[in-house]
N, C-alpha and C positions, 0 to 999 in steps of 0.2 A: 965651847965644847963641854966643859965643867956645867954648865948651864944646862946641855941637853942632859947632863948626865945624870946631874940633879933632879929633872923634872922626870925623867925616867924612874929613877928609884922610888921617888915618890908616888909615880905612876901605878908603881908595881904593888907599895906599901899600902895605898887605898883597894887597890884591886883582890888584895887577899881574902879581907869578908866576902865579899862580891862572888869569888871563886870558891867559898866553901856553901856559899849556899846557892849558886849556880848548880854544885854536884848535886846535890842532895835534889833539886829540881828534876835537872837531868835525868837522872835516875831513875824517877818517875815514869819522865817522858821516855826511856828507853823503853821499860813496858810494853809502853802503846806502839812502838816502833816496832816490837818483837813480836805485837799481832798484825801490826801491817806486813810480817813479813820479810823487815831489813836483817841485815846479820852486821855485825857489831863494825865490820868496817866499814857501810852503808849510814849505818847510824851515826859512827862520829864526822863521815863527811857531810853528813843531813846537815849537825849542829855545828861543823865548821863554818858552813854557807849561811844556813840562817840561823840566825841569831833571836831567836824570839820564842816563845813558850809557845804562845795563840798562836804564831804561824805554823809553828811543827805540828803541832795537834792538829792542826786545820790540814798540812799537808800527807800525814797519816790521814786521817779520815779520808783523804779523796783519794789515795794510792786503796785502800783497803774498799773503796767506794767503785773501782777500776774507773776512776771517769779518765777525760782526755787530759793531756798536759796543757790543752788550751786554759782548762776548768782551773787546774793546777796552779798553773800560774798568774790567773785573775786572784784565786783566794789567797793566794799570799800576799800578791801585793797589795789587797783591802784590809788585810789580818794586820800586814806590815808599813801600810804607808805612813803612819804617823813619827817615825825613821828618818822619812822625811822632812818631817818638819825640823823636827830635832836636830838634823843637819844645818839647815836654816838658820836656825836660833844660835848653834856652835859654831860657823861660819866667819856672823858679826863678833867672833869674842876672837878670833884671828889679830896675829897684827896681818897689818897690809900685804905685806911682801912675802906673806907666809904662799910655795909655790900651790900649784891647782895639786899635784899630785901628793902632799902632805894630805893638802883635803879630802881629796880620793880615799886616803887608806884611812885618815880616822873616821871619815861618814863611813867604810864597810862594815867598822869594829862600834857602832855605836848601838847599845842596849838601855833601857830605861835605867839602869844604875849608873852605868858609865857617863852616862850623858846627865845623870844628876849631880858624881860627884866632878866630872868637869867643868857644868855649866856654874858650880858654886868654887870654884878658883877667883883670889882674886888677880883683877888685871890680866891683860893678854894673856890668852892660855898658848902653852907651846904642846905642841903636837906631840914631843915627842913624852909628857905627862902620860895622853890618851895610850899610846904604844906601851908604854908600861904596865896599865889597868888592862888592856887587851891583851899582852904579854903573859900574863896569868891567870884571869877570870876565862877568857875563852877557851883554853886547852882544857879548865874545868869542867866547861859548860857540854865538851865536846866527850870528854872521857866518861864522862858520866852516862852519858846518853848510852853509849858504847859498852858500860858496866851494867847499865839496865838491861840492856838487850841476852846479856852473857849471861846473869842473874836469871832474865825470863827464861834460859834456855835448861838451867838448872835448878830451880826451885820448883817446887810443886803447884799444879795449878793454881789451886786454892792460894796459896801464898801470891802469885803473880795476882790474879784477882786482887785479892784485897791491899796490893802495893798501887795497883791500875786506878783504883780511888783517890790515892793521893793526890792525883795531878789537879781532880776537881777540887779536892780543899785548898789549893794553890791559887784555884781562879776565885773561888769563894772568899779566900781571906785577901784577895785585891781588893774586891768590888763590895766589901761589906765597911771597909773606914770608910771608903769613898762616900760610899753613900750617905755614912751617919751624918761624915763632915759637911755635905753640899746634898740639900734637899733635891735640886734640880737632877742631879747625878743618883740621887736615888728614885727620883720618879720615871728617866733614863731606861734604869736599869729594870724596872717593874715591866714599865712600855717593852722592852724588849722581849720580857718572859714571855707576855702578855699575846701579844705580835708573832714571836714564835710559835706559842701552842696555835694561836687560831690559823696560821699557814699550815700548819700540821693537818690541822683537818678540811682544810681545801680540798678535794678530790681533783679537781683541775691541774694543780698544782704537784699532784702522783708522779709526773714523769720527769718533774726536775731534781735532780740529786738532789741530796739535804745540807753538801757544802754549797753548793748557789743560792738554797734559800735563805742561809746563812751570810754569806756574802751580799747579796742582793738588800736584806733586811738591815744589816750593817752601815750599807750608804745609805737607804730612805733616811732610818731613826738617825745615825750622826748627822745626817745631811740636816734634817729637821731640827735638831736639837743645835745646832751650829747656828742656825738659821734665827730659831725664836728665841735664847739664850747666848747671846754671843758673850765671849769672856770679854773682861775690860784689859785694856793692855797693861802690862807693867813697866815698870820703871826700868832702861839700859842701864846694861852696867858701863864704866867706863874703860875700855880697852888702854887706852894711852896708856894707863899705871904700869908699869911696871909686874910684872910676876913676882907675886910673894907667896912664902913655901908656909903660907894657912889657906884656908879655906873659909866661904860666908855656911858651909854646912854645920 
């Protein structure tokens, strides 16, 4: 019991960075939700559910696009499958006997932070760590969203405008380390601008929303780049050890 109780607090204590720069995210992303449309109890149930920056944006743009919920829910799950992976990877750092329904609830709660600073635990991670970091970063992730939108409802256009920018310097300063660190990941990310602008000017191409082409464009280049580039595996870690209250981060 002291044991869950532990991993919890510590859960919560990694998760507070996490949750102040969640808000501030958020925030952004409420903006874009306050021109799709949502009102602020919309919005925090948006970022209750999903948990992703690219899928929200993705999922605004296609409510704001009126396409189908069919559309809707392809592009999130291409925006968000790599979630799954993640899940995959956080899975094998289980002890054995850990139930399905532990798993259940930390793969719902898993975000590229969360899932960075669990998967750098050493030895067996206990679940109830991740419930900690989710305990606190998500209600961040969700309030903020929700203050955006409250925000867009009272500040002045102009002001919401130039806060609606921020979200792209959010994607901007992802994909700019990346790229400097891994040449492949930056030629990637060229191919993609590259790729986009010339489906832009397909005229054939006119009647398919601009989140399918987006989606659609997502699976060819990762599929391709997965494909010519595969990553080399890394090293497991070893699960047996015991849980120790550091971290390999």
């Amino acid at each position: 019991m002291n044991r869950n109780k532990n991993a919890f607090t510590n859960g919560i204590r990694d998760g507070i960075p996490i949750a102040l720069g969640y808000f501030a995210v958020a925030f952004s992303l409420g903006i874009v939700a306050k021109k799709a449309g949502l009102n602020p109890f919309q919005g925090f149930l948006s970022s209750f559910l999903n948990h992703a920056s690219a899928g929200e944006y993705a999922e605004f743009t296609v409510i704001m696009a009126n396409a189908p919920y069919i559309e809707m829910a392809f592009v999130i799950l291409i925006t968000n499958i790599r979630y799954m992976l993640m899940s995959c990877a956080l899975s094998q750092r289980f002890d054995p006997g850990t139930s399905n329904a532990h798993r259940l609830l930390v793969g719902f709660g898993i975000t590229d932070e969360i899932f960075g600073i669990s998967i750098g635990r050493i030895g067996a991670l206990n679940p109830y760590y991740n419930y900690g970091a989710m305990a606190i970063a998500l209600p961040g992730w969700s309030l903020g969203t929700a203050l955006g939108i409250v925000a867009g409802n009272i500040l002045p256009a102009s002001i919401v405008s130039a806060l609606s920018v921020a979200l792209y310097g959010m994607f901007i300063a992802i994909i700019i380390p990346a790229s400097r660190t891994d040449k492949i990941v930056g030629g990637v990310v060229i191919a993609s601008f590259l790729a986009s602008f010339a489906v832009s000017k397909i005229p054939q191409l006119d009647r398919m929303s601009d989140s399918m082409k987006i989606s659609l464009l997502t699976v060819i280049i990762a599929g391709a780049a997965a494909a010519l580039f595969p990553s080399k595996d890394d090293d497991g870690f070893d699960i047996d050890k015991k849980e120790e209250g550091g971290s390999r981060i």
